[in-house]
C-alpha positions in Angstrom: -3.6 -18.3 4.5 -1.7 -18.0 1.7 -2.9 -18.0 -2.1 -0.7 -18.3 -4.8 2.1 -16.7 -2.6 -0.2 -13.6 -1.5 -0.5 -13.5 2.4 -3.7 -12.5 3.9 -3.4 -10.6 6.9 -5.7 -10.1 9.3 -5.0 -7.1 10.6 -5.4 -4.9 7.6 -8.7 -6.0 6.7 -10.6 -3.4 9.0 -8.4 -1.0 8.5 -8.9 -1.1 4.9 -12.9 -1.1 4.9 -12.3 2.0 7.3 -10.0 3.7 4.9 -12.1 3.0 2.1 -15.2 4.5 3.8 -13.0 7.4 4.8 -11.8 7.8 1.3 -15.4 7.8 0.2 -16.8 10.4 2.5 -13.3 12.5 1.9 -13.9 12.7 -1.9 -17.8 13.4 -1.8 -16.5 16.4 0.8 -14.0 17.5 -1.7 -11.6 17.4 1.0 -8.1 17.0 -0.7 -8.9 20.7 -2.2 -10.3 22.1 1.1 -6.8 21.3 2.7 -4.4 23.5 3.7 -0.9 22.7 2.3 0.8 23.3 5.8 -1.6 19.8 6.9 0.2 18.1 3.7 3.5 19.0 5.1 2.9 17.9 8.9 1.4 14.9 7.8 4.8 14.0 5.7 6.6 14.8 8.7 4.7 13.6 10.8 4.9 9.7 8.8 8.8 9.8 8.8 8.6 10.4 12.8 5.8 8.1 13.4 7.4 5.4 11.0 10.9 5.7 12.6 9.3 5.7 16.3 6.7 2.9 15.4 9.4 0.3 14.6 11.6 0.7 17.7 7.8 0.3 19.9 7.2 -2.4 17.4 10.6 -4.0 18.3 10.4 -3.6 22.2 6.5 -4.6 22.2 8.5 -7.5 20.3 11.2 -8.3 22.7 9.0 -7.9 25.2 6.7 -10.8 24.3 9.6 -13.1 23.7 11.4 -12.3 27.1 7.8 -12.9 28.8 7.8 -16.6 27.0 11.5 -17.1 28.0 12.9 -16.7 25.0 15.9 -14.6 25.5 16.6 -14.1 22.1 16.9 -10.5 20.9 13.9 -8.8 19.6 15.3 -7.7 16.2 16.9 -11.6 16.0 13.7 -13.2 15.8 13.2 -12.0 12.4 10.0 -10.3 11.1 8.0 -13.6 10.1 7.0 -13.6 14.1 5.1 -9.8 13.7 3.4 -10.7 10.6 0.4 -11.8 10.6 -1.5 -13.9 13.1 -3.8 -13.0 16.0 -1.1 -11.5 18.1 -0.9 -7.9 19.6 2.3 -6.6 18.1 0.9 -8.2 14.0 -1.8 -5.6 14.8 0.6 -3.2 16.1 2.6 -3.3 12.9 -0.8 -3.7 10.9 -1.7 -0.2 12.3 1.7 1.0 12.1 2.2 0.6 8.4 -1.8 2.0 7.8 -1.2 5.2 9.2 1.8 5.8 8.0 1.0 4.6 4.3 -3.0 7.1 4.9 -0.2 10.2 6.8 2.3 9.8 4.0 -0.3 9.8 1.3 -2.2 13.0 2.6 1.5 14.6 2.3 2.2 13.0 -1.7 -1.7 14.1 -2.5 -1.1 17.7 -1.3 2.5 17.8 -2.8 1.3 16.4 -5.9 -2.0 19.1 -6.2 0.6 21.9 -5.7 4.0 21.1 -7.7 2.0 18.5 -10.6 -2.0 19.2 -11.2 -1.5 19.4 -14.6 -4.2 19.2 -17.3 -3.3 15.8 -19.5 -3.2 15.2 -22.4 -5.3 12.7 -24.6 -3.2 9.4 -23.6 -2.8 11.5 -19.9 -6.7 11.2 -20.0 -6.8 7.8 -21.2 -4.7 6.6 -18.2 -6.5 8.6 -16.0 -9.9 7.2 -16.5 -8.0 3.5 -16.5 -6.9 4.0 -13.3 -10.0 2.4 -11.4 -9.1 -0.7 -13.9 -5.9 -0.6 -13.2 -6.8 -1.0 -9.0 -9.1 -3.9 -9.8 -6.8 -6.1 -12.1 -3.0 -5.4 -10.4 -3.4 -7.8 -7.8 -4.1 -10.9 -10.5 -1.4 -9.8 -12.7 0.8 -9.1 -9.7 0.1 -12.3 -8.5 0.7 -14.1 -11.8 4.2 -12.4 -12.5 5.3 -13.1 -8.8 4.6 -16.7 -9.7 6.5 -16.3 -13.5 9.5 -15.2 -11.8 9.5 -17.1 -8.5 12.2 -19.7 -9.6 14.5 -17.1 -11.8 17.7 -17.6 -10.1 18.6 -13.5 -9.4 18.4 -11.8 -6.5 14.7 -11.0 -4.9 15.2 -6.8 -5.6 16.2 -7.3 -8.8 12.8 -9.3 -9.2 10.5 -7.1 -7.7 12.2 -4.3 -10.0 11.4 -5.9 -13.0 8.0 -7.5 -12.0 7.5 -3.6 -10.9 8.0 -2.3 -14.3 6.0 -5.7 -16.4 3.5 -4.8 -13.9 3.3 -1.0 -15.0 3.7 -1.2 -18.7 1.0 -3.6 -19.0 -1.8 -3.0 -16.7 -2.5 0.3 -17.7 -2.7 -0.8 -21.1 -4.6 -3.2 -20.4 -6.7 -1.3 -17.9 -7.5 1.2 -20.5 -8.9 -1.7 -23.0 -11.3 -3.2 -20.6 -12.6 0.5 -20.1 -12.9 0.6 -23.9 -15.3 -2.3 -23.7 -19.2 -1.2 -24.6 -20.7 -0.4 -21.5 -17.8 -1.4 -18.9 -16.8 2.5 -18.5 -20.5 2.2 -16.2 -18.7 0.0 -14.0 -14.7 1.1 -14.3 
């Protein structure tokens, strides 16, 4: 099912109630300052070698499935529209394959990031900060309505998402921070 050009997948759904209730329990346990830096590292590490290993499995498991229907067309031929999405194995396999590398790499930015660039802010660094909750909430509607602004320019899809990348930045956190300057909104953002 696809909104507006946004495709739903299945797949990540549960994994992203699980990570959000993992998030939740991992910030009331203060857990990103417990950690060790040496867990930040292995978990980096440990992302590059799971994501490099996890596509060549997600290929076979691919392949595999093809050659079992007859199709004796190469795995990496069939082109990625057949592993996303859908109530097949190998859309979950690549579901869970991009979740834990996205929650390993993460650990390893957060860690890196607590280390090299805790900084205190300053009063715009604040603002931002306490806009970023906004920011999560709206990005996906102004996302969505960029994507569809740019859909028919006639350049080249990276150069696209680069520029819908930065619209996207130098205006939701803007406007992020002016709903959180609405009376009473900072309660919910």
């Amino acid at each position: 099912f696809t909104p507006y050009g946004v495709t739903f997948k299945l797949g990540y759904f549960g994994q992203y109630m699980i990570a959000y209730g993992l998030g939740t329990v991992a910030y009331l346990d203060n857990a990103l300052m417990r950690m060790p830096n040496t867990f930040g590292y292995i978990c980096m590490a440990a992302a590059v070698v799971w994501y490099t290993v996890g596509w060549v499995i997600l290929a076979a498991i691919t392949g595999i499935l093809q050659a079992s229907k007859g199709n004796k067309v190469a795995a990496l031929q069939t082109g990625f529209g057949y592993i996303i999405g859908g109530l097949r194995p190998h859309a979950f396999y690549m579901a869970f394959l991009e979740e834990s590398f996205a929650v390993l790499w993460s650990v390893g930015l957060l860690v890196c990031a607590r280390e090299k660039v805790n900084i205190t802010p300053n009063k715009v660094g604040a603002i931002l900060i306490g806009a970023a909750y906004a920011v999560y909430i709206i990005h996906p509607f102004v996302l969505t309505c960029y994507g569809r602004a740019f859909e028919a320019v006639p350049i080249h899809d990276i150069a696209k998402m680069v520029i819908v990348a930065l619209l996207l930045n130098i205006t939701t956190w803007p406007l992020g921070a002016a709903l959180k300057a609405i009376p009473y909104a900072d309660t919910v953002l």
